[in-house]
C-alpha positions in Angstrom: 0.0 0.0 0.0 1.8 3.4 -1.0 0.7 6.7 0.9 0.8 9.5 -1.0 2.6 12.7 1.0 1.4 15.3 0.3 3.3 18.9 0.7 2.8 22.7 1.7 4.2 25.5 -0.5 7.3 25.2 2.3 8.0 21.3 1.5 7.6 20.9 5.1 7.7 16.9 4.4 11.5 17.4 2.6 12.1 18.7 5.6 11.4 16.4 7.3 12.8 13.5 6.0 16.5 16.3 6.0 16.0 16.4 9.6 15.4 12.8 10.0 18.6 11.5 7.8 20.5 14.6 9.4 19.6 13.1 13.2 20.4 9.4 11.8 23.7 10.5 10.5 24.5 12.5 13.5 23.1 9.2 16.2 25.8 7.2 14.4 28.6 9.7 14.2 28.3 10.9 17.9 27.4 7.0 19.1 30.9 6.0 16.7 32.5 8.5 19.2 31.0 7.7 22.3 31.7 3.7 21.3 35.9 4.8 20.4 36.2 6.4 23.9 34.2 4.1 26.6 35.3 1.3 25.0 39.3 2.7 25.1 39.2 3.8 28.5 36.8 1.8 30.4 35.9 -1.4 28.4 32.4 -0.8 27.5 30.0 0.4 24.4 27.5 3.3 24.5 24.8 0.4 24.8 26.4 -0.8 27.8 26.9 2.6 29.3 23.3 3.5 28.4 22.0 0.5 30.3 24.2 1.2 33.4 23.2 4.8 33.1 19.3 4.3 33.1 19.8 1.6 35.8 21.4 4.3 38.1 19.0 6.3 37.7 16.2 4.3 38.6 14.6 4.4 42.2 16.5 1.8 43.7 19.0 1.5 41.1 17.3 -1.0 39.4 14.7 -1.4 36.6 12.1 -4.8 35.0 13.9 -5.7 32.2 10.6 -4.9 30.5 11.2 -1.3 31.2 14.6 -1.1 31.0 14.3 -2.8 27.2 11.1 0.2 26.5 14.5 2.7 27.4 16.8 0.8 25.4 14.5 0.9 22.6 15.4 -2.9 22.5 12.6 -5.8 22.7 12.7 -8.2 26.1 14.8 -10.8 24.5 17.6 -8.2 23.1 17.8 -6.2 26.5 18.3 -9.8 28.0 21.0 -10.3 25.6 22.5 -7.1 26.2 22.7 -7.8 30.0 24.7 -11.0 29.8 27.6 -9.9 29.4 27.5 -6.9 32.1 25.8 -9.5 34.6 29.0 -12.3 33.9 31.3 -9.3 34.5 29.9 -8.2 37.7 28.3 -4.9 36.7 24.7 -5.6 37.1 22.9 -8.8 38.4 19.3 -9.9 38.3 16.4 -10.0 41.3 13.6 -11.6 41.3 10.2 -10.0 42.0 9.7 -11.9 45.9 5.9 -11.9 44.7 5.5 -12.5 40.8 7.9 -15.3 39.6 7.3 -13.8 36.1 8.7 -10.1 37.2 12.2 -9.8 37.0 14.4 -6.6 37.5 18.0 -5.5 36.8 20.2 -4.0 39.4 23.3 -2.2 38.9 25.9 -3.7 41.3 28.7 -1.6 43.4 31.0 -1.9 40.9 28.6 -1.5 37.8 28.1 2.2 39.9 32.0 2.6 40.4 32.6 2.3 37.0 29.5 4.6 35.4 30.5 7.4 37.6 34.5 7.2 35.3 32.7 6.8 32.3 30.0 9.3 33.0 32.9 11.8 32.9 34.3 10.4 29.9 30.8 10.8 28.0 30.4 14.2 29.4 33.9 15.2 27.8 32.6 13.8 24.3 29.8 15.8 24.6 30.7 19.3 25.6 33.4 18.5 22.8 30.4 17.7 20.6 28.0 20.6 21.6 30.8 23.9 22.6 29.5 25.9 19.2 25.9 25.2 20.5 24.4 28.0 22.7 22.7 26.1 25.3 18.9 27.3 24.8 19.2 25.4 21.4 20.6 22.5 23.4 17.6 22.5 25.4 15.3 23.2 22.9 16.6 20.2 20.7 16.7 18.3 23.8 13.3 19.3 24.3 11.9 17.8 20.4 14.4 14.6 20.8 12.7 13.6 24.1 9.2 14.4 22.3 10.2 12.0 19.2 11.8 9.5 21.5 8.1 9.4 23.9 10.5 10.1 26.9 8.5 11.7 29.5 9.7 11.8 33.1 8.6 8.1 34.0 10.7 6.9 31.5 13.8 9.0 30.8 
């Protein structure tokens, strides 16, 4: 089934699609970035740091993997994928839900939290790096539309 798109005398849909292969091309050069420094100084990808990152910041420090996959943008199976390898080194373990079997939750462990807080400064470097020409009103404003294309609200970012 096509759709046809249909245009106003700005081409507001051309720009659209622009600002959607601009933000594409700009998620894969900053995440290329991110993935060259964690991954040099600390020994972990921008997926891993994003997982330890929204597990820190969760009431308790932990998340259901449900949840935590919604954050990730990843499906149930993928986020339990993705935790495998930080669980077998120590930097975030599972818990059981004491009254639904079916519930499980993520925790980030002691040294899961030792080493987010290095590469959180590590990440922070890359981004002032990344953002120093960008007056920071526009930084909050684009912050603002990516959280509004991403559904974040403050439940889930």
């Amino acid at each position: 089934m096509s759709r046809v798109v249909n245009t106003d005398d700005n081409g507001s849909a051309d720009a659209g699609l622009e600002f959607c292969i601009r933000l594409s091309r700009a998620y894969a050069n900053l995440t290329r970035r991110l993935d060259n420094v964690l991954s040099g100084l600390h020994g972990l990808s921008f997926a891993d740091f994003m997982t330890l990152y929204y597990l820190e910041r969760a009431p308790g420090g932990r998340l259901r993997r449900v949840d935590l996959a919604e954050r990730l943008g990843l499906t149930a199976s993928g986020v339990t994928r993705s935790l495998l390898p930080l669980e077998k080194l120590g930097l975030v373990s599972r818990q059981p839900d004491p009254r639904d079997a079916r519930v499980g939750y993520a925790t980030l462990t002691d040294s899961g939290r030792q080493l987010l807080g290095h590469a959180v400064t590590s990440v922070r470097t890359v981004a002032q790096d990344a953002t120093e020409w960008v007056a920071s009103e526009q930084i909050e404003a684009a912050s603002a539309l990516l959280g509004r294309l991403a559904g974040m609200n403050s439940s889930n970012s």
